[in-house]
C-alpha positions in Angstrom: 8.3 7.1 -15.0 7.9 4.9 -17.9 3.8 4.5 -18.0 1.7 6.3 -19.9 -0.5 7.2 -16.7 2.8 9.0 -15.1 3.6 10.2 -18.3 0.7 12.5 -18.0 1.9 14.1 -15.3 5.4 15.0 -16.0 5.3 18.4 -17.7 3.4 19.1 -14.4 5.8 17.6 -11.8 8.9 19.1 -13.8 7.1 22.4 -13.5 7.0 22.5 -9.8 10.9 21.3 -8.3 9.3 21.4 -4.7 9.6 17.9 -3.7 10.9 17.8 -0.5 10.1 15.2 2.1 5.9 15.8 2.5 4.5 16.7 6.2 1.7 13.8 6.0 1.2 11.9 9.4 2.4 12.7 12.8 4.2 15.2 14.3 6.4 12.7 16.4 7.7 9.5 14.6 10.0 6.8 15.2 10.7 5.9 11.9 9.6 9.0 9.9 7.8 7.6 6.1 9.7 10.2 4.2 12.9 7.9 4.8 11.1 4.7 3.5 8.2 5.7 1.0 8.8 4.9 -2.5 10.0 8.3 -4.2 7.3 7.9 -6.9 4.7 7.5 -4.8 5.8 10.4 -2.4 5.9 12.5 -5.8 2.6 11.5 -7.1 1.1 12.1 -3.9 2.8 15.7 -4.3 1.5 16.9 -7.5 -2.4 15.4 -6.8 -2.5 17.7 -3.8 -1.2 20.5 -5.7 -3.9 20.1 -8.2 -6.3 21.6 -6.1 -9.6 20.2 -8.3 -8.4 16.3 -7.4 -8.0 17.2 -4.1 -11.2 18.6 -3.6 -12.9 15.8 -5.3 -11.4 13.5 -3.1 -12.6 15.2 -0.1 -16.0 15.5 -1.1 -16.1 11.6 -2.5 -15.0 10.6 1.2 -17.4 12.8 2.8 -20.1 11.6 0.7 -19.3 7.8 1.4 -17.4 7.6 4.9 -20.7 7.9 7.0 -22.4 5.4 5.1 -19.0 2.6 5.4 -18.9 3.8 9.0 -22.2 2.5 9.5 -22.2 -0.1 7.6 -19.1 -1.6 9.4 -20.9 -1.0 12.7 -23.9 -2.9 11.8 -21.6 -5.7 10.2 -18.4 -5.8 11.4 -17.0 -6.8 14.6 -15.0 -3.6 16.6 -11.5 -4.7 17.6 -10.1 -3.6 20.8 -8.4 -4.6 24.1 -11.8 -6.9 25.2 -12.5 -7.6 21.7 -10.1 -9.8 19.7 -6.6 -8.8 21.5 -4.5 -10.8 19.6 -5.4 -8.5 16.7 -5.5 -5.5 18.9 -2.0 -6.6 20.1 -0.6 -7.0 16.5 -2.4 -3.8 15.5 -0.5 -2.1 18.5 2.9 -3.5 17.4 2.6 -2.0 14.1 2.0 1.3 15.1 4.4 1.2 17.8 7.0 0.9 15.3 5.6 3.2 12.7 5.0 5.6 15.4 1.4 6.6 14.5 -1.9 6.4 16.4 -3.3 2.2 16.8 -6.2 2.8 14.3 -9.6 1.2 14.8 -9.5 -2.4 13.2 -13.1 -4.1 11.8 -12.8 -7.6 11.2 -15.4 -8.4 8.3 -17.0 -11.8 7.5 -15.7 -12.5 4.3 -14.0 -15.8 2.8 -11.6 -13.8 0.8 -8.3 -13.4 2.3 -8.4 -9.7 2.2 -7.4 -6.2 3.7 -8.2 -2.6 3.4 -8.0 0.8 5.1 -10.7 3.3 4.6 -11.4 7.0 6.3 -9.4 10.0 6.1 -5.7 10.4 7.4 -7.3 12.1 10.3 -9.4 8.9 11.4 -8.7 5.6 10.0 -9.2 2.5 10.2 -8.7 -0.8 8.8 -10.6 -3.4 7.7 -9.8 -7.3 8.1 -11.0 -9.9 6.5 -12.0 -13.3 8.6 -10.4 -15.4 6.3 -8.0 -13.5 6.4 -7.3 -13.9 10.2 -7.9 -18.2 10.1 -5.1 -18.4 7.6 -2.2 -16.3 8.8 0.2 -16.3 11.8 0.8 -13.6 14.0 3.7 -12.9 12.1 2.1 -13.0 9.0 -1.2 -11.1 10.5 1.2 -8.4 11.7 2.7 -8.7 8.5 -0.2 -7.7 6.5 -1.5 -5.0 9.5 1.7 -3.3 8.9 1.1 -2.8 5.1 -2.2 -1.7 6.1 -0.6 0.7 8.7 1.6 2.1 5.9 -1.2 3.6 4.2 -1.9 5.5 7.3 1.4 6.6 8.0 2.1 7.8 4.3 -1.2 10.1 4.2 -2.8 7.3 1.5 -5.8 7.1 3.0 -7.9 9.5 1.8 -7.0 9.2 -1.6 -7.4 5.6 -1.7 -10.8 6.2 -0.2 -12.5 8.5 -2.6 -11.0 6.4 -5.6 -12.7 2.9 -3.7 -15.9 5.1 -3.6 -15.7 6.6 -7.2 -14.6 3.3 -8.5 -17.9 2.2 -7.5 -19.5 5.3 -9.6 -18.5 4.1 -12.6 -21.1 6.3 -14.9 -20.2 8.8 -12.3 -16.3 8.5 -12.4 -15.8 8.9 -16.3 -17.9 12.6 -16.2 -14.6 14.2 -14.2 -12.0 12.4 -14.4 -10.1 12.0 -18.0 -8.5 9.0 -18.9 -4.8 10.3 -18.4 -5.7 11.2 -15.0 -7.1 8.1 -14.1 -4.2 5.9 -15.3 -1.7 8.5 -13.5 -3.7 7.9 -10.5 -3.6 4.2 -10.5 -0.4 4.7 -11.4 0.3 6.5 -7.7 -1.6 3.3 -6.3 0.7 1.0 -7.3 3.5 3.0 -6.2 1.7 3.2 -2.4 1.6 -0.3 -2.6 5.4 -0.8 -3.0 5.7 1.8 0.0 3.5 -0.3 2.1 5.1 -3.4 1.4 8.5 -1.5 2.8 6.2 -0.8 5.8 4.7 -4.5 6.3 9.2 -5.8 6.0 9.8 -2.8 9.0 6.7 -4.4 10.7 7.9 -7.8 10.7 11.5 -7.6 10.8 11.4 -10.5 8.5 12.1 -10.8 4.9 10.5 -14.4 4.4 7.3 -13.6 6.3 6.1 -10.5 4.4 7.2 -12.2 1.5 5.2 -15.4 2.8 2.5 -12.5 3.9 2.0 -11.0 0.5 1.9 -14.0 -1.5 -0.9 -15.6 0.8 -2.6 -12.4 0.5 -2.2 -12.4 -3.7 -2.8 -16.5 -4.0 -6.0 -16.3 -1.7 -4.9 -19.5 -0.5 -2.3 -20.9 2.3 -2.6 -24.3 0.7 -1.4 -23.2 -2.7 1.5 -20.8 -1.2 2.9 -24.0 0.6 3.2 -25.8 -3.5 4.3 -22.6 -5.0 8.2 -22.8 -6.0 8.9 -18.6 -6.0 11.7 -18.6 -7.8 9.9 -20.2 -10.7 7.2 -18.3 -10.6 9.3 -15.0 -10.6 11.3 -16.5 -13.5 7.3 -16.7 -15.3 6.9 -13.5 -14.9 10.4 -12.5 -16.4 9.9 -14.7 -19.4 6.4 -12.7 -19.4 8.1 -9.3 -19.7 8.0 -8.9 -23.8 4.9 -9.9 -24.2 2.0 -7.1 -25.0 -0.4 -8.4 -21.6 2.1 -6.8 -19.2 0.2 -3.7 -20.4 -2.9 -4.9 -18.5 -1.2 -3.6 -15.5 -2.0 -0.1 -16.2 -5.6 -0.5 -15.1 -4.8 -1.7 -12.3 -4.1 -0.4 -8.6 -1.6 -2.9 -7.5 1.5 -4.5 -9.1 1.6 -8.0 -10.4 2.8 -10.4 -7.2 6.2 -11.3 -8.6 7.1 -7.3 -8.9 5.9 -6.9 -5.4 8.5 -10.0 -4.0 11.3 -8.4 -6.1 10.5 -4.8 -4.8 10.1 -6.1 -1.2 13.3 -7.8 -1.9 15.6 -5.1 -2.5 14.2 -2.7 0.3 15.5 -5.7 2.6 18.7 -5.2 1.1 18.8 -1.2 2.1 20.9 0.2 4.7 17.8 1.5 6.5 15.8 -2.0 6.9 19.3 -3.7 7.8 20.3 -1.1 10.6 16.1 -1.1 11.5 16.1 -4.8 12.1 19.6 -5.2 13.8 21.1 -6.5 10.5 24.1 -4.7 11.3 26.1 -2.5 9.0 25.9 -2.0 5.5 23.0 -2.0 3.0 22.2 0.0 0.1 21.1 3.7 0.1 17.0 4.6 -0.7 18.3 6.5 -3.6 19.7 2.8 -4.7 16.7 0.8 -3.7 14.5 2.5 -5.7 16.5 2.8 -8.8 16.3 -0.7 -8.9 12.3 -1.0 -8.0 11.4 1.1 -10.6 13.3 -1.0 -12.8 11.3 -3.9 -11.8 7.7 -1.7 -11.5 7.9 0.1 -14.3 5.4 -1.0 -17.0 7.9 -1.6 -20.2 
């Protein structure tokens, strides 16, 4: 990795040759994450649970803060289920169909920011959906987004990105345990989840332009600005944006910049697995391929 943040952990990950395919999510798959999930973040995710202190960090965070969300999104949310907003429980269903884990609960929240978000343990998640969110999407695009969302689940991120949403918002707290280094290599392994979850959202959809429209909605905050944007030239900002010293504001941050994301997204939907997955035919690149050239475009330079 070319970051400082994964820097940090190399000695560590070099020391330990163990990475094999993890055993996160279910027992019985039809598209198993370990042949999909972005090797980074599958390695990261590795060496955090090996260093047991994180681990146990994590778990108390999430047991300290789930009870209190769970409530909260029961006296503020709406519950989705098959009475209860079925297009979303239908769309919810679809993506974990094809992922091949458990339909997790879905809350949508009353919120004008086009948002999403998955919060619990890998044991019991579920996922929270902003209204806006819902008014400004189509199914495609809904299912889209639910299937990024679903991704965290099926790639065991959801506990990790639930004590770091909880300890984020302990910021005197945060800084007493957890050194700078580790931080950045942590959001470091965020970003990575996120360019696994955007494979998951393209399996979900089947479609290369509807994730793509998906995530860019999602990033703008706005389907009226998404239908002006030219892509192209906005990718070809960000390359032109490449040498200069801001790109290093990405390392405090949990998600790639947007026009990273598109590219990533981009050359998963040239793989061999997504082609054969949505009846592309024959042909494609191999993982080992795709992500060569994603962390070309992810790493921070």
């Amino acid at each position: 990795m070319a970051d400082a943040g994964a820097l940090t952990f190399r000695n560590f990950i070099e020391s330990r040759r163990s990475f094999d395919a993890p055993s996160v999510g279910p027992t019985e798959s039809h598209l198993p994450s370990q042949l999909y999930a972005f090797a980074p973040d599958r390695k990261l995710r590795e060496a955090i649970h090996k260093l047991r202190i994180v681990e146990t960090t994590f778990e108390a965070a999430v047991r300290l803060g789930r009870a209190l969300k769970y409530g909260e999104l029961l006296g503020h949310a709406v519950k989705v289920g098959p009475a209860q907003f079925p297009r979303v429980q239908r769309l919810t269903k679809e993506c974990a169909d094809t992922l091949g884990i458990a339909t997790p609960t879905v809350y949508i929240v009353n919120s004008p920011v086009m948002n999403a978000a998955t919060f619990g343990t890998n044991d019991e998640a579920c996922i929270m959906v902003h209204s806006a969110l819902v008014d400004a999407m189509s199914d495609q695009e809904l299912l889209s987004v639910i299937g990024h969302e679903c991704g965290h689940v099926h790639n065991g991120h959801v506990v990790y990105l639930t004590a770091m949403s909880i300890l984020a918002s302990m910021a005197g707290v945060i800084q007493q345990w957890l050194s700078l280094p580790a931080r950045l290599a942590l959001l470091d392994w965020a970003r990575n989840a996120e360019v696994t979850c955007d494979r998951a959202s393209l399996l979900c959809s089947k479609d290369l332009e509807v994730s793509t429209r998906a995530l860019t909605k999602l990033a703008l905050g706005s389907s009226k600005l998404y239908d002006q944007l030219n892509m192209e030239a906005f990718i070809d900002q960000y390359r032109e944006g490449r040498d200069q010293s801001g790109r290093y504001s990405e390392f405090n941050m949990s998600h790639p910049f947007l026009p990273k994301r598109v590219l990533a997204i981009r050359h998963f939907a040239e793989s061999e697995l997504y082609r054969k997955h949505a009846g592309l035919g024959e042909g494609g690149l191999t993982m080992v391929e795709v992500d060569k050239r994603v962390l070309d475009v992810v790493n921070v330079h």
